[in-house]
C-alpha positions in Angstrom: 9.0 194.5 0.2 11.7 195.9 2.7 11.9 194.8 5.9 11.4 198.0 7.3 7.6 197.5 5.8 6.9 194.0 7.2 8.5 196.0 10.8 5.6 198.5 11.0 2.8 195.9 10.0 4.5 194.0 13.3 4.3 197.2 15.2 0.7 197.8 13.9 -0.7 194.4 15.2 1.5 195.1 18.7 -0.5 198.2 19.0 -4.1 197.2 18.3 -6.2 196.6 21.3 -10.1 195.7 21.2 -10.7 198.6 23.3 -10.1 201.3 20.3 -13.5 200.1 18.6 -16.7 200.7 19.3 -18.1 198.6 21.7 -15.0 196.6 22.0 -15.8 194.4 18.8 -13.6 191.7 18.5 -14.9 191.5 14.7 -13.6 195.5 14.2 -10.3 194.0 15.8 -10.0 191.4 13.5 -10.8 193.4 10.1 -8.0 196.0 11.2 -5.8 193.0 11.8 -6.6 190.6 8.6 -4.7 192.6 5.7 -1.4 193.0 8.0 -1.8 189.5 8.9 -2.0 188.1 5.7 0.7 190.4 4.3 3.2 189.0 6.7 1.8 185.0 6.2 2.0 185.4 2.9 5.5 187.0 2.9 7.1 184.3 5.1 7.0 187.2 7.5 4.6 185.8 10.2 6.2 185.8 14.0 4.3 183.4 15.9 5.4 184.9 18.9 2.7 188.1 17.7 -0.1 185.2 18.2 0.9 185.5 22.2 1.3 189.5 21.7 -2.5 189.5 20.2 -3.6 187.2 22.5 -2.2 189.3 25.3 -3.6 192.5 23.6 -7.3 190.7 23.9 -7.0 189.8 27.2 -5.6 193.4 28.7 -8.2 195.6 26.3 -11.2 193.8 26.4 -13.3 193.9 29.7 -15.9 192.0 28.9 -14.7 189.1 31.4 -16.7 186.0 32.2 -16.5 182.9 29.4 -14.8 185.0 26.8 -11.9 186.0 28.9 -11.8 182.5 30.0 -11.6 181.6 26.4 -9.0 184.1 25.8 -6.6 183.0 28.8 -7.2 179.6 28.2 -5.6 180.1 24.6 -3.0 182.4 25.5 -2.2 179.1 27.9 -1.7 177.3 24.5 -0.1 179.9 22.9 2.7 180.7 25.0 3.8 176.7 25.2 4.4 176.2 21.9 5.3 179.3 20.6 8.8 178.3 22.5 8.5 175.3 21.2 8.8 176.9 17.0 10.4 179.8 18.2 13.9 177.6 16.2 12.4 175.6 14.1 12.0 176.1 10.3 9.3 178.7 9.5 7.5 175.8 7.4 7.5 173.7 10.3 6.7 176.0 13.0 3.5 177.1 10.8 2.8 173.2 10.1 3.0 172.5 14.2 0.3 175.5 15.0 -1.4 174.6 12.6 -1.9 171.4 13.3 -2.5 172.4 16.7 -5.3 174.8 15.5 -3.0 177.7 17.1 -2.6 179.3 14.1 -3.5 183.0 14.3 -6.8 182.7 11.8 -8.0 179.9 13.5 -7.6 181.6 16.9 -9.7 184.8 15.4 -12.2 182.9 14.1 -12.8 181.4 16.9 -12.7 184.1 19.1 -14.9 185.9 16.6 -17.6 183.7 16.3 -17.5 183.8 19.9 -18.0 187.3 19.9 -20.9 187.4 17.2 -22.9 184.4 19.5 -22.3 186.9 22.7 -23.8 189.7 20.9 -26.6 188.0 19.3 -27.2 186.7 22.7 -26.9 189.8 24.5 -23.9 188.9 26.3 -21.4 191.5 25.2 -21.7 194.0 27.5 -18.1 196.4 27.6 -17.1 198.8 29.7 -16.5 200.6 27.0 -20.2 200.9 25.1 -19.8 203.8 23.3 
């Protein structure tokens, strides 16, 4: 694959924001995100610096506030620390370090879905935008 490919899934997980699905469904976000994802982490292609740029996404197109944009910040607190840390590390060692750290991009949706899924079924994910 060219790198002009593994440049627009970048640019496609850059652009996604919570607030372009319904209800603002974290779980919609993550299904767009998963095949790009694992298309770069499988390619050796994986930035952790798009961990912060997703994170950051999350926190500026979500409005649901309260616990889960707690939650959020409090990872992008995480995030942002370490993610200088690897930035010159080798990628296998970088990945190993977040990893480790359970900062790793599908440990951080996971979590931040099944946070999402207990808010709902607990009627606690309210948007502003409920459409």
């Amino acid at each position: 694959m060219s790198s002009t490919h593994f440049e627009s899934l970048k640019q496609k997980i850059r652009q996604c924001k919570p607030s372009q699905f319904e209800h603002e469904s974290i779980e919609k976000f993550y299904e767009h995100l998963v095949n790009p994802l694992n298309d770069l982490i499988a390619s050796n292609e994986y930035d952790h610096s798009l961990t912060e740029v997703i994170l950051s996404n999350i926190a500026s197109g979500c409005s649901i506030g309260g616990v889960f944009s707690t939650e959020v910040i409090l990872l992008l607190l995480k995030v942002k620390p370490a993610v200088k840390l690897v930035k010159f590390m080798p990628r296998d060692q970088a990945d190993k370090h977040m990893e480790n750290e359970d900062l790793d991009i599908k440990t951080i949706l996971k979590t931040l879905v099944s946070s999402f899924n207990h808010m709902q079924v607990e009627g606690e994910w309210i948007p502003a935008n409920f459409s």
